[in-house]
C-alpha positions in Angstrom: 14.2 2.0 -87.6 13.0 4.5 -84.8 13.7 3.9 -81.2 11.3 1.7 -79.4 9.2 4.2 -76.9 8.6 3.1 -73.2 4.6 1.9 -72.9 3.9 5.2 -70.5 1.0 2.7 -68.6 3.4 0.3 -67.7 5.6 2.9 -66.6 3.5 4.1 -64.3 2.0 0.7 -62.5 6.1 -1.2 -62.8 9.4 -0.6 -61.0 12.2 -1.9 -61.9 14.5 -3.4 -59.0 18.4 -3.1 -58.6 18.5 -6.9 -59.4 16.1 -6.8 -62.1 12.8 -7.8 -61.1 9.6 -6.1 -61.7 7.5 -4.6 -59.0 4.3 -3.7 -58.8 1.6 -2.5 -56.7 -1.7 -4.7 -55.4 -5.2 -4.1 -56.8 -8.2 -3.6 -54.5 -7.2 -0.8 -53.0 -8.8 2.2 -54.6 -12.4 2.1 -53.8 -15.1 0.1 -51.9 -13.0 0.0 -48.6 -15.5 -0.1 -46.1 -16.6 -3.2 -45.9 -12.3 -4.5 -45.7 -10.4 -5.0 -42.2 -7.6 -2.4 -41.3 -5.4 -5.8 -41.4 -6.9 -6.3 -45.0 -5.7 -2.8 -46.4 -2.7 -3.0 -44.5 -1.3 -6.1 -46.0 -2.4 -4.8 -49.6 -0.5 -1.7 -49.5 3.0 -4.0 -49.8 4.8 -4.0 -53.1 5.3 -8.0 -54.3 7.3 -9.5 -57.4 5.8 -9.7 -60.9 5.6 -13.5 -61.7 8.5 -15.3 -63.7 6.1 -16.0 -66.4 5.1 -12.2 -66.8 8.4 -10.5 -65.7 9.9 -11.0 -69.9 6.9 -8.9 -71.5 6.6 -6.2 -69.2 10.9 -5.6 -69.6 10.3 -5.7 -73.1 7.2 -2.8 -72.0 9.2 -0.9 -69.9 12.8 -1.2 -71.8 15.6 1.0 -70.3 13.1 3.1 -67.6 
């Protein structure tokens, strides 16, 4: 059986903590920011924590990267 490959998309949005939990980025950020506060794109450019019940199936996404 051939190697499982990384999913290159999940790759690219996940990061992988020391501990073990998934990262990821906020959406809302790339266009139609006029009309958003400076406190409003401040706050959205933080990293948070993938949710327990997602963080199995995107590990099993992003395997050993």
């Amino acid at each position: 059986m051939p190697k499982m490959k990384t999913h290159r998309g999940a790759a690219k949005r996940f990061k992988m903590t020391g501990t073990g939990k998934v990262k990821r980025g906020q959406a809302m950020t790339s266009h139609i920011l006029t009309k958003k506060s400076p406190k409003r794109k401040r706050q959205l450019r933080a990293n948070l924590l993938v949710a327990k019940s997602d963080e199995k199936r995107i590990k099993r996404l992003l395997l050993k990267s």
